[in-house]
N, C-alpha and C positions, 0 to 999 in steps of 0.2 A: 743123294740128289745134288748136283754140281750147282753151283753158286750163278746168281743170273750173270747175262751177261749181253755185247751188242746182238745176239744172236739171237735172244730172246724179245728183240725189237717187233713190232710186229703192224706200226700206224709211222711212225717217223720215218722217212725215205731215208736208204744208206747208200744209194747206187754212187755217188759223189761223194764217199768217204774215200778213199784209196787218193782219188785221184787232186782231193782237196790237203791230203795231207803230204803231198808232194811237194804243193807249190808254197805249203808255208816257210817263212825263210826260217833261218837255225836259229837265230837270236830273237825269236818270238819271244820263246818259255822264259832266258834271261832278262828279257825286260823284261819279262812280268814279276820274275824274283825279286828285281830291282826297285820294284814299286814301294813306294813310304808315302806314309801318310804327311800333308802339309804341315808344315811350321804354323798356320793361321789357324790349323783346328786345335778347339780346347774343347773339356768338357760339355760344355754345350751347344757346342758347333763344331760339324763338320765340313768342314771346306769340300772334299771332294762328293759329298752328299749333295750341297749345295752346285755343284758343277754340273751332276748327273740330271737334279732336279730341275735347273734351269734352262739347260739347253733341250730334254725332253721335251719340258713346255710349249717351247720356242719351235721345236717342230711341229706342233699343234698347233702353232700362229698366236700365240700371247707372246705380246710386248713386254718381256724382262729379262732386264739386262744383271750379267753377275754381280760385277761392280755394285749395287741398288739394293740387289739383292741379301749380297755380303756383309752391307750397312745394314738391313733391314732383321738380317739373324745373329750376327756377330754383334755388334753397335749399337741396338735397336733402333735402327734411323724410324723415322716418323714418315713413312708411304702410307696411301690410303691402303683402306685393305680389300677395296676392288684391285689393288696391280698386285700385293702380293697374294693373295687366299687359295686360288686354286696351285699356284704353286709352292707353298706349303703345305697342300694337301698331297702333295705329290712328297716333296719334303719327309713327310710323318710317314709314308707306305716305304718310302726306302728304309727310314728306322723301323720302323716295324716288320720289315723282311728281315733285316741285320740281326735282329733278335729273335725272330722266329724261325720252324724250320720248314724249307719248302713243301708245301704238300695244298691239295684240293682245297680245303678249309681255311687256310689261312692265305690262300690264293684269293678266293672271294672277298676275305676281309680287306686284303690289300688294295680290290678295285673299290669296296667301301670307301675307304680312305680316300685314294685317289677321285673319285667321284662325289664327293661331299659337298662341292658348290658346284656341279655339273648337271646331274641326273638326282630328280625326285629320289627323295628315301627309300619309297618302295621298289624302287629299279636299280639301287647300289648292290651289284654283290649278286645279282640276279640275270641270267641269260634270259637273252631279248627272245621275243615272242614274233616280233614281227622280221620282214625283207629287210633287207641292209646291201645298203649302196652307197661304193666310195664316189663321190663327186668332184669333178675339176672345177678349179675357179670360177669358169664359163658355165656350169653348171653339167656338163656332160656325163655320161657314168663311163668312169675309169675302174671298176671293179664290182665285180656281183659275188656276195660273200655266201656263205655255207647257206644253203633255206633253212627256215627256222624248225620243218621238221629232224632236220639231222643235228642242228648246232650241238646239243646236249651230248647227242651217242658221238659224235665226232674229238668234245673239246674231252672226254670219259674215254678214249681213245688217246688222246697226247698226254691227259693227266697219268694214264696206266704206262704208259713208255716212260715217260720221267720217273717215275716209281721205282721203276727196273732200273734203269739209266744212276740212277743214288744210291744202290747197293750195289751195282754194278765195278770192276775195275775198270778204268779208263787213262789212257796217256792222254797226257796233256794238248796234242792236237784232237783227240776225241773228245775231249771236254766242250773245249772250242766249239769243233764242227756242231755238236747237239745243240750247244747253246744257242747257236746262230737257228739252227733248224725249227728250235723250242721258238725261237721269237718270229719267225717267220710264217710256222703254220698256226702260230695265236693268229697274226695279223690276217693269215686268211679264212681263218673260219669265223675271227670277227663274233667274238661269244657273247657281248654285251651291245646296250645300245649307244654308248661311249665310252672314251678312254681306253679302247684297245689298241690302241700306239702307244700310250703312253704304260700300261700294263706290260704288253709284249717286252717291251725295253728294260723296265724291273726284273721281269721275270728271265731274260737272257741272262744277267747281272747274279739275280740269284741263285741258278742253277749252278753257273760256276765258281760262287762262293760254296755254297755247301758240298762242290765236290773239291775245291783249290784254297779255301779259308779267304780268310777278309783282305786281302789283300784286292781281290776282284771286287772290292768296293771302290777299290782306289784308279780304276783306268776307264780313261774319260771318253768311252763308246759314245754317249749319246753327244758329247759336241765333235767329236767323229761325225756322224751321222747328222748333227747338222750343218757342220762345216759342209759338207757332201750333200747339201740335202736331195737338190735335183738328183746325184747319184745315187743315191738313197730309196728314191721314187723310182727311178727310171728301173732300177735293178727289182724293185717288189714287182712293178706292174709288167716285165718280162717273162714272168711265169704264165701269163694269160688273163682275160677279160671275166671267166667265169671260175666258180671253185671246183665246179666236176670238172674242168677241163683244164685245170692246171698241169705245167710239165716243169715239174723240179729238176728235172735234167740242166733246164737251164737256171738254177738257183745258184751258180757258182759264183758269177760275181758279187751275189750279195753277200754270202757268206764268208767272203775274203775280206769283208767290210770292217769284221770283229775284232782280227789280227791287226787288220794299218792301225785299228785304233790303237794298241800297244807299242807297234812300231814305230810311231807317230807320234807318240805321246813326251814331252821336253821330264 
């Protein structure tokens, strides 16, 4: 029996692989090689943990800044622990993914984690029951997620393609491309009743540590992604308004998002 492969895909959209691995430039994969871990991480801090962590956040609309934050893990500056809590809760899921290995189970642990000053205890780590609707500012709905009769056969669906996808071979622009796709159709089927932005993003990060090694710890997507944020938003809600009617044909620009982050990175 031949060993799995992208062909054995069968939930993750691939129509945009050929044509995404085109446009990535040659010196991706070198910078990625390139990457090292901070001079400011010691044993008990990781600086670019702390990077991931904070700018995640910060797409979520919490007020913290690195700097604060640096003092806060590094120094142990004295913040209350309403500015820092949920984001060392997010903090603790990236360690705890570093050490774990991607899979179902320790997937939900990590929205645990993540969700810990978020969502009641009985809802961490649990797929939402009810409707989920992304909302504008203004309050308008900008997104209608998976109905809550399919969430479970849908997210049992992208968790069995990653499955394949970790035994699988892959070039390093395939890596890429899934990883981006892994975060992208989290955020649209939206499995919980919080924190799946802030999941999605771990879980892109992780996919490509357990297939590229921990260096994919080290490249700073998510302040990519919020440096970008509008672009960030504008490139998710391009797919369409409903989740049966999404068209990942037009996923491309988001998924070029993953790369600038390495390209882009000092």
């Amino acid at each position: 029996m031949p060993p799995p492969s992208i062909k054995d895909i069968r939930f993750i959209p691939t129509a945009l692989l050929e044509q995404y691995k085109l446009q990535i430039a040659s010196d991706v994969q070198q910078n990625f090689e390139n990457l090292r871990d901070s001079d400011l991480s010691i044993d008990t801090f990781s600086f670019y943990t702390s990077v991931s962590a904070v700018f995640s956040s910060k797409i979520e609309g919490e007020e913290m800044e690195l700097d604060s934050y640096i003092k806060h893990k590094r120094l142990g500056g004295h913040f209350s622990a309403d500015y820092t809590r949920k984001t060392d809760d997010l903090y603790a899921a990236y360690v705890y993914a570093q050490q774990n290995k991607l899979g179902s189970e320790n997937l939900f642990e990590s929205h645990k984690l993540i969700t810990k000053n978020i969502l009641q205890p009985s809802r961490q780590g649990e797929i939402r029951a009810g409707n989920m609707f992304v909302l504008t500012d203004d309050g308008r709905i900008e997104y209608v997620a998976a109905e809550p009769r399919i969430v479970k056969r849908e997210l049992d669906c992208l968790l069995t393609d990653i499955d394949t996808l970790l035994v699988s071979e892959l070039h390093f622009n395939e890596v890429l491309f899934f990883s981006s796709m892994i975060h992208l159709l989290f955020v649209k089927i939206h499995p919980f009743e919080d924190g799946n932005g802030r999941t999605a993003r771990l879980l892109e990060k992780w996919f490509i540590a357990q297939k590229l090694g921990a260096k994919a710890w080290f490249i700073q997507s998510e302040k990519n992604y919020y440096n970008q944020h509008q672009n960030y938003y504008k490139n998710l809600r391009a797919l369409g308004l409903e989740y049966d009617s999404l068209d990942y044909n037009k996923a491309l620009p988001f998924l070029l998002m993953l790369p600038q982050s390495i390209i882009t990175q000092p």
